[in-house]
N, C-alpha and C positions, 0 to 999 in steps of 0.2 A: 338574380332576379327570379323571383316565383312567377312559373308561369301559372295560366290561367286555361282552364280547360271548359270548354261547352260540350254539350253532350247532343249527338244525334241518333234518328233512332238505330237499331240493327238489327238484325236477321230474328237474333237470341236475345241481346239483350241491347241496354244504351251505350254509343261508343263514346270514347273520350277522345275530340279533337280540338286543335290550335290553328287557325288557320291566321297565315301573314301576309298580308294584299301590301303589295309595291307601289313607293311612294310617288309612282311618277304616270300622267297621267294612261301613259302606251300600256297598263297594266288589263287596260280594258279589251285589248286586243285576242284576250281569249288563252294566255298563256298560266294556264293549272298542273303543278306540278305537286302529286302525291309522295309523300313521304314515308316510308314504313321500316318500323326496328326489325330487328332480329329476331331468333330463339333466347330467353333470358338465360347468363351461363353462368352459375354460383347460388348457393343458396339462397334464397327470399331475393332473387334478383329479379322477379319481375313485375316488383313497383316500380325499378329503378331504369329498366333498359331502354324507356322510351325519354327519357328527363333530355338529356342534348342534344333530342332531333329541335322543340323550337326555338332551340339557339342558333342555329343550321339554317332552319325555317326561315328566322327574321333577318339572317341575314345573306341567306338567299334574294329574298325578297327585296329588300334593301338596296342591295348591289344589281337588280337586275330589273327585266319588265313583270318579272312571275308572280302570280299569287301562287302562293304554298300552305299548302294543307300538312299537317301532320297527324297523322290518325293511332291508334290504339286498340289494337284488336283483344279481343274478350281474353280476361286474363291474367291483360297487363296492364301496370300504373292505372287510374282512376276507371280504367274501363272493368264491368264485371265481369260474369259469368267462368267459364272453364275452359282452359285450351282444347280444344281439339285441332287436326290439321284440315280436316275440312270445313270446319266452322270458321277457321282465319281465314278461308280463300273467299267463303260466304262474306265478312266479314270486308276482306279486301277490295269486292266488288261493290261491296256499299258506301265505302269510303271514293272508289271509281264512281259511281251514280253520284254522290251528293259532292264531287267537284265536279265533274258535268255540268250540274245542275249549278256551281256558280259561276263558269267560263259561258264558254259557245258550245258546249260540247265536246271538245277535244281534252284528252289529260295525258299528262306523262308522270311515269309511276320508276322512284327508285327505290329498291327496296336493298335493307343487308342480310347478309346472308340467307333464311328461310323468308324472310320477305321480299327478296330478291327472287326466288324462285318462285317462290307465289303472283309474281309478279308476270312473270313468264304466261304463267299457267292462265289469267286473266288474261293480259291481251292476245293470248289468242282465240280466244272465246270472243275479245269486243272490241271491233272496230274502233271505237271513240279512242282505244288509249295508243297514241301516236309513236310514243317511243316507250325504252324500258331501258334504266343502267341497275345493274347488280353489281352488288360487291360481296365478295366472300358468299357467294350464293353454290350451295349443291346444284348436281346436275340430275341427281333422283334422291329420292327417301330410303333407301334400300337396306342401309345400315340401321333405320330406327325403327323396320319393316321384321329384322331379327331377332329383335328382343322387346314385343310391344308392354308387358308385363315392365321392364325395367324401363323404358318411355315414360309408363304411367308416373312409375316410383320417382323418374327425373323430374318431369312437371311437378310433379307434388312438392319435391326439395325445393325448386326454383319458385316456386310459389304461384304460377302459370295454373296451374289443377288448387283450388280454396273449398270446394263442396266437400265433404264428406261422402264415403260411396260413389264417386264421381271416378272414370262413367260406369254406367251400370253394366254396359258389355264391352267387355274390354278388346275382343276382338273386333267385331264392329267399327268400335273406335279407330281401331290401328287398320280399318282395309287402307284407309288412305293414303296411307307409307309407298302403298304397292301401284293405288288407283291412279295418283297425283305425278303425273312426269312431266318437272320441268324442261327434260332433254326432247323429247316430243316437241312439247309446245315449243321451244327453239326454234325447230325446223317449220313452222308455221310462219313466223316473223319476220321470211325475207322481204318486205316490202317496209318493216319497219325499221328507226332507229334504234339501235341496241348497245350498248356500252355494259363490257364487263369487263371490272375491276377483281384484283386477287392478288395478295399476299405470298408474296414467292416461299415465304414459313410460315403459312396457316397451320395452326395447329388442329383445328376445328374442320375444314374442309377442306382434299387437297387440292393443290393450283392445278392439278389437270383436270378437275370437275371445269373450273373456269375456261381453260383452252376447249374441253369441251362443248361444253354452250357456244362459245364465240365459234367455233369448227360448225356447229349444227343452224347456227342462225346463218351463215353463210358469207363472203366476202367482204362484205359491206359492215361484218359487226367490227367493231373499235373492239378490242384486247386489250390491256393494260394490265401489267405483274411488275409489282412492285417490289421492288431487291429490301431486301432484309425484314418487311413486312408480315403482322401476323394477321389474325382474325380483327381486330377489331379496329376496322378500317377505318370508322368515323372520329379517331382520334389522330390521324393521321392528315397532315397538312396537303400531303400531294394527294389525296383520296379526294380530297374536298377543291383541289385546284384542275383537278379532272373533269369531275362532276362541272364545276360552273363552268369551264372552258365545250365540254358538252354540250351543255344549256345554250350559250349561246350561238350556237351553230345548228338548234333547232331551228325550223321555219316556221313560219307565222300562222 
């Protein structure tokens, strides 16, 4: 099934979202759950890395009271502009405002891997977003903080970076490797819900970034490491049997 994308506006440029409202009428209840991909990882893969969140999406929705939003930060699949990592957190928080703006105000934000982090790093900044599940999310930037020069060159391959001369200062670009700690914003979030998920064989991030977070959000964060699992969590059935078991143990 092709989905369909609308555009709303964004910080830089117009975002590409799918949102799926639930078939049943308790949907009105105020229940907004953001959705957000990853870092794209393989060449020209970042048309491609957001395509089976609205499949996730619909049928989230579907199965539950939630409307779900699935967003696309600048970059990636139909949304434009060029990666930066401060321009996705721009970027994430607008996609947070414009479900806001369809609930009551409240939202719950999961993100995978850097979008799971970025996730972090918003709700501690905004009240509104009620909880937060990461999967395969870092615990800092620290690693793409040492070689911002070969950052650029990755986006570029992945197809994340499409300008030419894009960015024009390449340091500038990469402060946010250093600025952006999701391990920080962690420790902000003990009054929220938090659910992180992690791949006991990430290749991509290791499982102790993820004990991590769960350690810094504090007793009350849900943990979950999945035996034999790698990075790419949204393929994975118990990932996705997490999450909606999650979901429903939000409150109203």
């Amino acid at each position: 099934m092709v989905t369909t994308w609308e555009e709303i506006e964004g910080p830089a440029c117009p975002l590409a979202v799918h949102v799926a409202r639930s078939s049943t009428t308790q949907a009105d209840l105020g229940h907004l759950l953001v959705l957000c991909h990853g870092f794209p990882v393989g060449r020209d893969s970042a048309a491609r890395v957001a395509d089976s969140l609205p499949t996730l999406a619909d049928r989230l929705a579907s199965e539950t009271t939630w409307r779900v939003l699935v967003g696309c930060l600048r970059g990636v699949g139909p949304s434009t502009g060029d990666f930066s990592l401060a321009g996705w957190l721009e970027d994430l928080q607008a996609l947070v405002d414009h479900g806001a703006s369809l609930g009551r105000g409240q939202v719950w934000v999961v993100g995978f891997g850097t979008g799971g982090a970025l996730a972090l790093c918003v709700a501690a900044e905004d009240a509104r977003v009620r909880g937060v599940a990461c999967f395969g999310s870092p615990a800092t930037f620290e690693d793409w903080a040492q070689d911002v020069p070969g950052m650029v060159d990755y986006a570029r391959r992945v197809g994340a970076i499409r300008s030419p001369g894009f960015p024009p200062d390449p340091r500038a670009w990469g402060e946010a490797f250093t600025a952006l700690r999701p391990d920080e914003a962690a420790t902000r979030l003990t009054s929220r819900s938090v659910l992180v998920v992690h791949g006991a064989n990430d290749e991509e991030v290791p499982v102790d970034d993820g004990r991590r977070l769960a350690q810094l959000v504090g007793p009350h964060a849900e943990l979950r490491i999945l035996a034999g699992a790698g990075h790419r969590l949204l393929a994975d059935p118990r990932a996705v049997a997490l999450l909606a078991g999650w979901l429903e143990r939000q409150g109203p």
